[in-house]
C-alpha positions, -999 to +999 in steps of 0.1 A: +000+000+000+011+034-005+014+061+015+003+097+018+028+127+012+022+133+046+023+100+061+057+097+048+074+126+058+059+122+097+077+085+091+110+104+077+109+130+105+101+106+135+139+095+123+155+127+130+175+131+163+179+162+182+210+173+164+192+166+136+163+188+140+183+216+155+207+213+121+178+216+100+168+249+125+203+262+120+197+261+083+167+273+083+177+303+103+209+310+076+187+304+046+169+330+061+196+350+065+207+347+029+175+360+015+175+387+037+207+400+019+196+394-013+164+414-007+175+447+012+144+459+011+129+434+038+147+449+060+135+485+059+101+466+072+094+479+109+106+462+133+066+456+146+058+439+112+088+410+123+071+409+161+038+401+144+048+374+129+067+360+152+037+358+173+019+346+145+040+319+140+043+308+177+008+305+186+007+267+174+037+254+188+029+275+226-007+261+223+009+225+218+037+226+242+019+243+268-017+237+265-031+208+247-034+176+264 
């Protein structure tokens, strides 16, 4: 039987060790980074725009962690 996209990649990540994940962060983060230099003009955004959506994007993970049983 096949599996789902999804289904595989949860398979693939469940593999993953710590190091791993926090590599993949650490690439993430300078990936990041390199876009950021090759756009200039993201950042002349306010600052309020980049606290937004760091909110934004940590609602999930703090309702996980912290909240859901």
């Amino acid at each position: 039987m096949k599996m789902g996209l999804l289904e595989d990649m949860n398979q693939r990540v469940k593999k993953l060790g710590i190091i791993d994940l926090k590599l993949a962060q650490g690439a993430a983060m300078f990936f990041a980074l390199v876009i950021a230099k090759l756009i200039p003009g993201v950042m002349d955004l306010s600052i309020w725009w980049f606290v937004v959506m760091l909110v934004v994007c940590a609602i999930k993970p703090f309702y996980v962690f912290w909240i859901k049983k």
